[in-house]
N, C-alpha and C positions, 0 to 999 in steps of 0.2 A: 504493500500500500504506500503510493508518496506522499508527501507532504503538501503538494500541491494538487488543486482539484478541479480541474477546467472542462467548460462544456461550452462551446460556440465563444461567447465574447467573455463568460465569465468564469473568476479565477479567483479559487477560494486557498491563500496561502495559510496553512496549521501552524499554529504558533511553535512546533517543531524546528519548523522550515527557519524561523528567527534565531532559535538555539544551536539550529547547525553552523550556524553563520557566525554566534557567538564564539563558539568554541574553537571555528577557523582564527579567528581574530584574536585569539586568546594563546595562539600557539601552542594546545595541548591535547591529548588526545581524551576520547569522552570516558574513557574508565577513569582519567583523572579528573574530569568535570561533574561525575558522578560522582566520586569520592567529595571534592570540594563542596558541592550542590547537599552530603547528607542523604543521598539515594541511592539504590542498586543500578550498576550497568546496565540491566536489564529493564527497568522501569526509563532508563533514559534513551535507551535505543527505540521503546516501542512509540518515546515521545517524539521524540527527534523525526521518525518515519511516518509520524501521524496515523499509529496505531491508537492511541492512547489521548484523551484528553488529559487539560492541567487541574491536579483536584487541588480544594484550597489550601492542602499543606504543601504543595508542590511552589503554589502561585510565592507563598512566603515567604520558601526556602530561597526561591531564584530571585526577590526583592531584597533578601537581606543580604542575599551574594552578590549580584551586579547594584544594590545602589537605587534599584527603581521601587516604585509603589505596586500594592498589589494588584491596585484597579488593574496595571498595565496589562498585566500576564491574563488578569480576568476579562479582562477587555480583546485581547486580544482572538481570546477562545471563544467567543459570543459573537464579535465580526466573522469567527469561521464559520460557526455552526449556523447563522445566518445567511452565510452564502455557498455555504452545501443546499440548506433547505430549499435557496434561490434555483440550484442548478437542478437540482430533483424533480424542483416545480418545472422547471424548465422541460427537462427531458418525458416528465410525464406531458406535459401538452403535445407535446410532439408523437410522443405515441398513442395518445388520442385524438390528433390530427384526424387518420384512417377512417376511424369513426362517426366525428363532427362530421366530416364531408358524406357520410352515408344518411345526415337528417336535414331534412328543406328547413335551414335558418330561418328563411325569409317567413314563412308559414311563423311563426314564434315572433316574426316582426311585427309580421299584418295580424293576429290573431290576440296576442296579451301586451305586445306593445315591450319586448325585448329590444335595447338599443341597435343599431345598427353596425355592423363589423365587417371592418376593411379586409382584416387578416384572419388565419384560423385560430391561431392564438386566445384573439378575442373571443369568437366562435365557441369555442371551446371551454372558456372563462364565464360565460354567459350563461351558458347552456347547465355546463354544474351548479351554477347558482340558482339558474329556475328550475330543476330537478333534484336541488337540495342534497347532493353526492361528494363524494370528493375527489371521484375521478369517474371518467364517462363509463370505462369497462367494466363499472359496477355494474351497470344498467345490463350487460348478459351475465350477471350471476345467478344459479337456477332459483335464488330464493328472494331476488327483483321483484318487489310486487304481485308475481303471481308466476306459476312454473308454467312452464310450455315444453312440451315435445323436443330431446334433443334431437338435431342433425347437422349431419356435417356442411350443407350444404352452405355457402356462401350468401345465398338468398336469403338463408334460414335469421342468419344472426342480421343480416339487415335487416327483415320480418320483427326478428325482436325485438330491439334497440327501438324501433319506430313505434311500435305496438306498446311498449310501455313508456315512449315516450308519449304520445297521448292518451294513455293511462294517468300518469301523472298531472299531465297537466291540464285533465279533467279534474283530479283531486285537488290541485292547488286554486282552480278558481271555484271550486265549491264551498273551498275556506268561507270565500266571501258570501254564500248563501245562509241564511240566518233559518232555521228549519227547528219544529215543536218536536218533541218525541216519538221517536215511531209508535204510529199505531195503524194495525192491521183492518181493525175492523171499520176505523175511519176510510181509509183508503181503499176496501170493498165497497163500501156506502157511494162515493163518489165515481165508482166504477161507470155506471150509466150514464152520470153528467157528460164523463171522458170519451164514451162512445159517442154522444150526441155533437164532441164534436167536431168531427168528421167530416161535419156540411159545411165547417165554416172554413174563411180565410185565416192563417198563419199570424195575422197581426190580432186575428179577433182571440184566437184559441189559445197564441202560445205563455200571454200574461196569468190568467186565468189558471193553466194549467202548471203553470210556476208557481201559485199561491195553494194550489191544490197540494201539491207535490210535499211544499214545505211545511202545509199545517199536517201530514200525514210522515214529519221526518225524515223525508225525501228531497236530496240537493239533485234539484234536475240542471243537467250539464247538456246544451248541443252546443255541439265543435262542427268546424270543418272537417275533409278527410284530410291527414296526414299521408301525403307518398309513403309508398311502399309499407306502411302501419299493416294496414287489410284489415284494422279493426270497424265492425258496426257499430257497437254499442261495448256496455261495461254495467254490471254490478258489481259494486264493493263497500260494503258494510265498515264502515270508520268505528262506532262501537254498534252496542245493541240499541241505541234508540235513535242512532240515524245513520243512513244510507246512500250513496251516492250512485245515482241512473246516469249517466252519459249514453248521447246518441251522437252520431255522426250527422253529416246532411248530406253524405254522397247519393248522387241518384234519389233527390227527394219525390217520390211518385208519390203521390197522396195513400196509394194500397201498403206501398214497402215503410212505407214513415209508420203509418198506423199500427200496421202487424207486427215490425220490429217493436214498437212502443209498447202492448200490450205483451210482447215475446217478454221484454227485460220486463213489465209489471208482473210477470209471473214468477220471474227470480226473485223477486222482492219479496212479492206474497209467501216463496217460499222458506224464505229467512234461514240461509243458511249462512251465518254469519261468516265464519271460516275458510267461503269459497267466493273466489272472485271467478264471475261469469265473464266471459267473452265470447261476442259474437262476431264470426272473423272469414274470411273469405279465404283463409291462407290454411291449411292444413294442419302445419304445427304448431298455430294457434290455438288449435281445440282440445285443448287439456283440461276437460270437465264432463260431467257425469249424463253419458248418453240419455240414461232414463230422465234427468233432471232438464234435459234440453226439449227433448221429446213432448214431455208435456207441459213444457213451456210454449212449444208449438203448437199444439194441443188448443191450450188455453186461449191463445191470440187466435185462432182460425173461429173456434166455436163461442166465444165472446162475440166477435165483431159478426158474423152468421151463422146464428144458432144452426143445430145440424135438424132441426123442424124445420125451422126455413127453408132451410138452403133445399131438404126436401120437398119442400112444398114449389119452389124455384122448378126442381126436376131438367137439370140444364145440359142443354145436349149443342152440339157445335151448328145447331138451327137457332139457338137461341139469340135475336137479334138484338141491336141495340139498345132498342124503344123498350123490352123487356127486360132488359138490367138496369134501363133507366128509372122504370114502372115499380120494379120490383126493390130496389136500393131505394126509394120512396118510401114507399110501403113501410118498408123496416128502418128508415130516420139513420142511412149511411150513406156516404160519399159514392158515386155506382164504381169507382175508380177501384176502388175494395174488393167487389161485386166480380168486376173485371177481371182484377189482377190473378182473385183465387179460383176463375176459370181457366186463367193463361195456367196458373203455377199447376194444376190439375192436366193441361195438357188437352181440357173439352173446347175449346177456342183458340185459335193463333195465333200469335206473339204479336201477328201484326195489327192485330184487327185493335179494336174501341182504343185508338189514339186519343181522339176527341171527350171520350171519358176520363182517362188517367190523367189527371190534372198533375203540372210537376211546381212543386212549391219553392218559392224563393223566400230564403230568407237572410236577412243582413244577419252576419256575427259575428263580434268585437266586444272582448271582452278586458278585464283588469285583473290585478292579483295584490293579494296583502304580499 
């Protein structure tokens, strides 16, 4: 190990690196500076080589030999260990360079309102602070927020990094949501209101359904998508009397907003504190409990058209328009709903009721404590 500790422009000299120099100038060899100093050759070689810090008997001994104060020698070992930590910091940014470059910045610019950054450096700097880490590789540890599927695949670990990157920064602006205690039974009661509404426009339903949310201990979260994330949505239970729902707005069709929304109100309902749900487009993302997904699916299909209905519907690929239109009426939902879970049944074509699936816009910009 040397005495001196350099990494790009910086250069941390071990207060070693001063004693060796003493000793040159002293004209003697270090078993007798060791003998004069009151120490073992051996405690002064690992000094000298910048094995060894100065402990405060050390600092003493070398003030009351050469003439100087203690501060010096303690001083001197504080500017090092100050600019080891500098170079450490250093070389971990750079080895989280790699990574920073695998998440859209700018997404964390336009979205929470993260400064802007010329270099990766900063990027990298920014980015640990809004994910609260202390270094990015944390973020694929398998006990990050929530475990995922290992593989080897290079896609995989971009998959991850991204996926809990808006994990997180779903949780960090839900900070800012003020939310009553969970309760279950309140948030069943309200179930109908949420169905009913379906009919309306995004600026009529989405406040409304934000004050629903929170007086039933629900931080409702919609985000953009995040590139390469693949996440939909997230339940993740903060403690047991409140909860945080994150949705995405990729591909907002009024049928896929709806169905996902009631998909996550069924993780909720099912209060499995200890499990963080994701709903993910990407494969080894899906690291949770088939039967718990299933009828979560379940739950959003036959909520939103009861299976009497939908019976009563008897929907065959003649089924036109005017009768999704007629029938979505009938039962006070969006026909876009109607539609969508004809298409996902495969009884009507992917191409048909455009004009029905209404796609929603909505502005989002948000802040962070």
């Amino acid at each position: 190990m040397s005495n001196v500790n350099k990494y790009k422009d910086i250069v941390a000299f071990h207060p070693g690196y001063y004693i060796a120099d003493i000793i040159e100038d002293m004209e003697i060899s270090q078993a007798e500076f060791a003998t004069r100093m009151g120490t073992t050759a051996k405690t002064l070689s690992l000094l000298i080589n910048g094995q060894a810090n100065i402990s405060n008997d050390l600092a003493k001994k070398l003030s009351v030999m050469l003439g100087t104060s203690v501060d010096v020698w303690q001083n001197l070992q504080n500017a090092y260990d100050k600019k080891v930590i500098e170079i450490q910091q250093a070389k971990d940014v750079d080895e989280q360079a790699e990574l920073a470059n695998e998440i859209d910045y700018k997404y964390f610019v336009d979205v929470v309102g993260l400064p802007m950054a010329r270099c990766i450096n900063d990027k990298v700097t920014n980015l640990c602070k809004f994910f609260k880490v202390a270094d990015l590789r944390i973020m694929l540890q398998p006990d990050f927020l929530v475990n995922f599927r290992s593989s080897a695949s290079c896609n995989s670990e971009k998959n991850i990094i991204n996926s809990r990157a808006w994990i997180q920064t779903a949780m960090n602006i839900s900070k800012n949501i003020d939310t009553k205690p969970y309760n279950a039974e309140k948030l069943k009661g309200y179930l109908p209101e949420l169905r009913g509404m379906t009919v309306k426009k995004p600026e009529d339903f989405l406040p409304r359904m934000r004050e629903i949310f929170a007086e039933c201990g629900i931080a409702f979260v919609l985000l953009p998508h995040l590139k390469n994330s693949g996440v939909n949505g997230a339940v993740k239970w903060v403690s047991e009397d409140r909860v945080v729902l994150a949705m995405n707005n990729r591909g907002l069709d009024a049928d896929k907003f709806w169905f996902s929304l009631f998909h996550e109100i069924k993780h909720v309902l099912q209060q499995k504190i200890k499990t963080v749900f994701i709903s993910s487009t990407v494969e080894e993302m899906m690291d949770i409990n088939n039967n718990l997904e299933m009828e979560a699916d379940k739950f959003a299909m036959n909520y939103l058209i009861s299976p009497a209905d939908y019976e009563r519907l008897a929907p065959s690929k003649y089924t036109s328009d005017d009768e999704i239109v007629e029938f979505a009426n009938a039962i006070g939902i969006h026909p876009g709903i109607v539609a969508g879970r004809l298409q996902h049944e495969g009884i009507i074509a992917q191409n048909r009721c455009s004009k029905l699936k209404e796609k929603y816009v909505i502005e989002i910009k948000h802040t962070t404590k």
